[in-house]
C-alpha angles and dihedrals in degrees: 000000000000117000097262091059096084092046090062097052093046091048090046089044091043117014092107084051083065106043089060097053088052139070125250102257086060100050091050091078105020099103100036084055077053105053088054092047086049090042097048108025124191113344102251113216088260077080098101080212094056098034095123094040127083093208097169097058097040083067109029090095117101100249124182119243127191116236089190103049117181123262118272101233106194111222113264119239120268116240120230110156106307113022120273113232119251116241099173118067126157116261078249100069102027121169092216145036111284096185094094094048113026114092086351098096092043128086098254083187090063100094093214090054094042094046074046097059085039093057110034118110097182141346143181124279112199097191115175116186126237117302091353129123128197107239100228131030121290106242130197115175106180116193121195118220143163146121102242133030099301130186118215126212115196136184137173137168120205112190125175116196117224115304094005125140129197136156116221124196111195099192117179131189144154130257104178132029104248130114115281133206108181119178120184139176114194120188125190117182115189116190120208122319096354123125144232138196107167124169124195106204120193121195106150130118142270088264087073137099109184117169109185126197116198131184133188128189113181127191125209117314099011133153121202121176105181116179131200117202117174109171102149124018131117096229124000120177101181121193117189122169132186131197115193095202095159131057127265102005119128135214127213110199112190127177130186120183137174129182151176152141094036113322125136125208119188116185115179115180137178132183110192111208098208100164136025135272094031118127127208137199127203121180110156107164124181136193106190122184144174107010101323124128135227135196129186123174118159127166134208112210121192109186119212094262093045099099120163092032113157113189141159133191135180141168123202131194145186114188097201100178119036081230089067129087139204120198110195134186119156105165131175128208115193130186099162118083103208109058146110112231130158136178136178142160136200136195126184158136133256111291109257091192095049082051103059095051090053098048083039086070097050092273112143116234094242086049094044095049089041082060097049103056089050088058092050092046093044091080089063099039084042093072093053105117095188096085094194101052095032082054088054102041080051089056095038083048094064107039086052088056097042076043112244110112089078093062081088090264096169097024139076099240106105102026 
């Protein structure tokens, strides 16, 4: 039986279960999600998308899934002085429709996304009004937790009203040492001149399997700055899209990833240039170590009415260990003839040079190749416009390559 197979049968024998436990604007969609997933299956690696990921065999274990989920229950607004306004609700209780935004920025054709949309019950909604901006960040910390092997389906829908501005912080981690599957679709519509600057922090254990979808649709005059941070996981395969749809808006696209032992991590990432006069950004760096394994394959698209596109993308990686491996495909595909568009890609090994002098001033080897990778790391954790959390990713970076941040620092196991 191949590994979708039991998703089927669980979706024919609960699906109005879940249904029951869920809201209108996601049972709208939810069986025609189904019928993809059923029609399509798993991507096998001969899907130039999922070529580095083994899909099929990240979720052919029998996990447990919860049919009576708790309630999401959206944080209530602080009081100082006069009431601060709530920006975080569950899909559920929604202030507004949903029906233009929910499941309509994401690729219905993508399986996981569509087994996603089939087996959600709830998810967050950040909704910020027109010209406003939440005082402070926007934090979701998710925790994993469970007595037996659990998957996880998570959703969430960002949407920022014309001219708004918010800063949003994902954060997962692990509270029990069990195996994880964690799906999750997140959409962010941002309507015209309104501005984004989202992290996805990963911090779990090698017991976990996450794949994150993540789609982004931007209006005219739009900045978006999404950052993607794995420092600690067991196997991470991260989606994220872009559609620039509006003129002069730009797109920063930022990737961190550590690895060692054996943990994979698999980013695939597209921006799509579909009208003129719009800029994008691309900086994805790995250091990948023991015998761990790292993929990176990101396309530029510049459709035939984007003129005037500047975009740069580059991937970056240190093999630190010759059991370790580095897959890399940056691409660009241009159909536009007046643009300014640049790609490149590097794969290597520590700096021996660099080494010597180090260990020539008294500096041991550990230390100096400790130093070394937080140099390469600091470009990445450099653009990070949020001080407090980029101090603290530059702290949390390394103690995870001098090989502390693996002994639970920031969860509950070994306490």
């Amino acid at each position: 039986m191949k590994s979708e197979q039991q998703y089927i049968e669980l979706y024919n024998e609960a699906g109005a279960l879940i249904k029951q436990k869920s809201c209108p604007v996601m049972n709208a969609v939810r069986d025609e999600a189904f019928r993809v997933f059923e029609a399509k299956g798993f991507p096998s690696k001969k899907v130039e998308r999922y070529k580095y990921t083994d899909v099929d065999a990240a979720f052919a274990p029998n996990y447990g899934i919860s049919l009576n989920p708790i309630e999401i229950k959206a944080p209530q607004p602080c009081k100082e002085g006069d009431a601060r306004k709530q920006y975080v609700f569950s899909l559920k209780n929604a202030p507004i429709d949903l029906a233009p935004y929910y499941n309509n920025v994401a690729d219905k054709a993508d399986a996981l996304t569509a087994l996603n949309t089939a087996l959600v019950h709830d998810g967050l909604l950040i909704y910020v009004p027109k010209n406003e901006c939440p005082a402070d960040p926007i934090q979701i910390d998710n925790w994993l937790q469970g007595t037996a092997a659990t998957m996880m389906n998570r959703r969430v829908l960002v949407i920022l009203e014309q001219g708004a501005q918010a800063t949003i912080i994902i954060n997962d981690h692990a509270a029990d040492k069990q195996r994880f599957l964690t799906t999750q679709v997140v959409e962010v519509v941002c309507k015209d001149n309104s501005h984004l600057d989202m992290y996805e922090i990963e911090e779990t254990t090698p017991l976990c399997s996450r794949f994150s979808n993540v789609y982004i649709r931007e209006g005219r005059d739009c900045s978006v700055k999404h950052n993607s941070i794995t420092l600690f996981n067991g196997q991470t395969r991260n989606l994220c899209d872009v559609y620039l749809t509006g003129e002069n808006s730009e797109v920063t696209l930022n990737g961190c990833v550590i690895t060692d032992k054996n943990q994979r991590v698999d980013n695939n990432t597209l921006i799509d240039h579909q009208v003129s006069n719009c800029n994008s950004n691309e900086l994805y760096k790995y250091v990948v170590d023991g015998q761990s394994v790292g993929a990176f394959a990101g396309k530029i698209l510049v459709e035939k009415d984007a003129q005037k596109t500047t975009s740069q993308e580059t991937n970056s990686n240190l093999c630190a260990s010759s059991d370790a491996r580095m897959f890399t495909q940056p691409m660009l595909e241009i159909y536009a003839d007046d643009v300014k568009c640049a790609h490149g890609s590097t794969v290597g090994v520590m700096d021996e040079t660099a080494l010597f002098y180090m260990r020539q001033r008294g500096i041991p080897e550990d230390e100096a190749r400790t130093l070394l990778k937080n140099a390469f790391m600091g470009q990445v954790i450099d653009q990070i416009q949020l001080r407090p959390l980029r101090d603290k990713l530059y702290v949390k970076v390394e103690k995870r390559f001098r090989g502390e941040l693996d002994k639970c620092e920031d969860c509950r196991l070994c306490k």
